[in-house]
N, C-alpha and C positions, 0 to 999 in steps of 0.2 A: 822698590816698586816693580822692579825689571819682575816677568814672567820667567824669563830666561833663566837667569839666578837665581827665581826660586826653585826650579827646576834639578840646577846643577845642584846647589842644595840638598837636595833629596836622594838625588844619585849617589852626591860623596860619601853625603850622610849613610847611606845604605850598604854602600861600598864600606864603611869604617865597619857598619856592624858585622858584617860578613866574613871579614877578613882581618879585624882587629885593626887596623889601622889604612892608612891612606899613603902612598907614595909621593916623594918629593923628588923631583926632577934635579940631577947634578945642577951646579949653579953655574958651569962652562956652557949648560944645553939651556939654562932657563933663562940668563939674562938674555941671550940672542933672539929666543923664542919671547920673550915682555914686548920688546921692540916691535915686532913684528903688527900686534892692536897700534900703535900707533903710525905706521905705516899705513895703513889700509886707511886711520882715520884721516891721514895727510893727502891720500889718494881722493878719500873723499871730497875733502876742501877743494883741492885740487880740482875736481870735476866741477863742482856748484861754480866757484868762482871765476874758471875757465870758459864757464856755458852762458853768453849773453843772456841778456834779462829779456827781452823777449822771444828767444829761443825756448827759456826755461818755462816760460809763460805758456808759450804754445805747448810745449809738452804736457803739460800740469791739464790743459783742458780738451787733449788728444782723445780720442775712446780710449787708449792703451791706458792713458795716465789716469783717466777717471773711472775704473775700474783693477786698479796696480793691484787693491788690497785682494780683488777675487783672484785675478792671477797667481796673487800668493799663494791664496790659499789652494788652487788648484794646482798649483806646484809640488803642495805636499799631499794632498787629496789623492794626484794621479803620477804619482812619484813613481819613476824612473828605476833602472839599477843602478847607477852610479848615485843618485838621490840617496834612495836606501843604503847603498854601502857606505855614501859620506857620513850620514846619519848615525849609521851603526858603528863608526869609528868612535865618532863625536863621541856617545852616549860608554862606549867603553873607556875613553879615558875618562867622561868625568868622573865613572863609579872608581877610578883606580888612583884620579888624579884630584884634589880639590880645586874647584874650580875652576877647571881645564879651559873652558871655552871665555868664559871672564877676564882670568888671568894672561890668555895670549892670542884671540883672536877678534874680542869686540871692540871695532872702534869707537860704538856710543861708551860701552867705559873708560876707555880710552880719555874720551872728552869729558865726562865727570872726574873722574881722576884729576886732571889739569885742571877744572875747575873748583876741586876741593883743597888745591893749594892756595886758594885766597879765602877760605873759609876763617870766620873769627873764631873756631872753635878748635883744640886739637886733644887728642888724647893724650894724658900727662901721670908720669911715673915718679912717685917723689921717692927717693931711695933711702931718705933717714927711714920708712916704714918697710917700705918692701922687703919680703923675705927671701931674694930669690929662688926660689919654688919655681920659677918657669913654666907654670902653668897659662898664664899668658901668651906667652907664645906657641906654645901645643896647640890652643885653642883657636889662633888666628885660623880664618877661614884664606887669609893672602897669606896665611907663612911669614908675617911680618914677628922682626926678631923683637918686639917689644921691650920684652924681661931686660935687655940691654939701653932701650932708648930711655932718654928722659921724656922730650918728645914727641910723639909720631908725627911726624912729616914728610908724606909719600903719596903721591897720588894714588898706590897700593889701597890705600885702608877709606874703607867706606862708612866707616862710623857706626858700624852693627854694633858696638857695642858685647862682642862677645867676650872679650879678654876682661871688661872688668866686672862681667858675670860671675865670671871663674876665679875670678883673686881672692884669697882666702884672708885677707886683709883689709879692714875697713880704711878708705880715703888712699891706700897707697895705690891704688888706680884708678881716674876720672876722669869724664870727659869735662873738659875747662875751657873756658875765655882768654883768649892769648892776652886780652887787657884788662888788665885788675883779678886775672886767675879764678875769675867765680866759676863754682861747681855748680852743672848744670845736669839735674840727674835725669834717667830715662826715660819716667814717666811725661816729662817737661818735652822731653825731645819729640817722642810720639805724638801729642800735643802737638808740639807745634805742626808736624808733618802734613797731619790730620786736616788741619786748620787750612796750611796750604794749599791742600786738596782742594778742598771743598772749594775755597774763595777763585783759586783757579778754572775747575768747572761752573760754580756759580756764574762768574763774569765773563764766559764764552758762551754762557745758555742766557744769556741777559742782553749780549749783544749781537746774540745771533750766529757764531761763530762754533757752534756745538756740535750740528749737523749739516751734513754736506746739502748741497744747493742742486745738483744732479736727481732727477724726479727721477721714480723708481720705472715709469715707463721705459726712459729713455736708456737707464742704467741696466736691464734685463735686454735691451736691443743690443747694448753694445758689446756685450759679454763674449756671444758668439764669434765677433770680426775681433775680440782684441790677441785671440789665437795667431792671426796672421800678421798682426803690425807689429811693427818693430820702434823701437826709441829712433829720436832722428838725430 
């Protein structure tokens, strides 16, 4: 669902066809570089659960806080040189790197990651069929060594489902139920995602929770002063 990822997506992807392929980081410079999204994501905790509850409160209804998202957006709106040169970093690794920014700087992946190791579902390689072809692993978008695992369990792997697109082998890759081993194929998965969706938006536009509470009078006043405030 990430914007971001679909993003990087298109870059690497573009980057493969350009160049025939994509570059993989030594793994002395990439396991230090993994570490690092979860860092930032501990930083974050760190600050939420650091920052008393009505400190957090007041901020959230500051002008600064109830206008963050324009700030964003004029962040990159009226981007800097240092902005643009970050940017322009960012965007040439992902074309060289697959999923550069995913793989070692976000901490919301970071945190799905961690939370996809209690997932009842994992991706599973039975080896009486597999032909080792290694085409699974070429294909991983994380570089995850599949072709080797029985397996996958990593906070690495998000369940694209691209390794068992490319398996040239009917059932010797799938995604499974850790209990009772049921095959659960894509279209079910998509399904359900979908499903998610919707009942999640549904029941925040039901209960009122969809659209912010901030009148558009006041949110157009406050745009201008959120230039000079700062977080407290």
């Amino acid at each position: 669902m990430c914007p971001i990822g679909t993003l990087s997506e298109w870059l690497w992807q573009g980057g493969a066809a350009l160049h025939g392929r994509n570059r993989a980081l030594p793994r002395w410079a990439d396991l230090p570089l993994r570490s690092m999204k979860y860092l930032l994501l501990a930083l974050v905790v760190w600050v939420v659960v650091m920052m008393p509850v009505p400190a957090l409160a007041a901020f959230l209804s500051s002008p600064y806080g109830l206008v963050a998202d324009v700030k964003m957006l004029d962040f990159f709106r009226d981007a800097g040189r240092l902005t643009t040169q970050v940017c322009s970093v960012l965007v040439i690794l992902w074309v060289v790197t697959k999923n550069f920014w995913c793989r070692f700087l976000c901490p919301y992946g970071a945190l799905m990651g961690l939370a996809s190791l209690s997932s009842p579902m994992r991706i599973t390689r039975d080896p009486a069929t597999c032909i080792d072809c290694g085409k699974c692993a070429k294909a991983c978008p994380s570089l995850i060594p599949v072709d080797v695992l029985r397996t996958v369990r990593t906070p690495e792997c998000n369940g694209c489902l691209t390794c068992v697109s490319v398996c040239p082998v009917q059932d010797a890759l799938e995604m499974r139920t850790l209990v009772g081993r049921r095959r659960i194929a894509a279209p079910r998965i998509a399904l359900g995602v979908a499903l998610i969706v919707v009942a999640v938006v549904g029941y925040a536009k039901t209960v009122g929770h969809w659209h912010g509470h901030v009148q558009e009078a006041l949110f157009f006043k406050l745009i201008p002063s959120a230039g000079t405030l700062s977080h407290p």
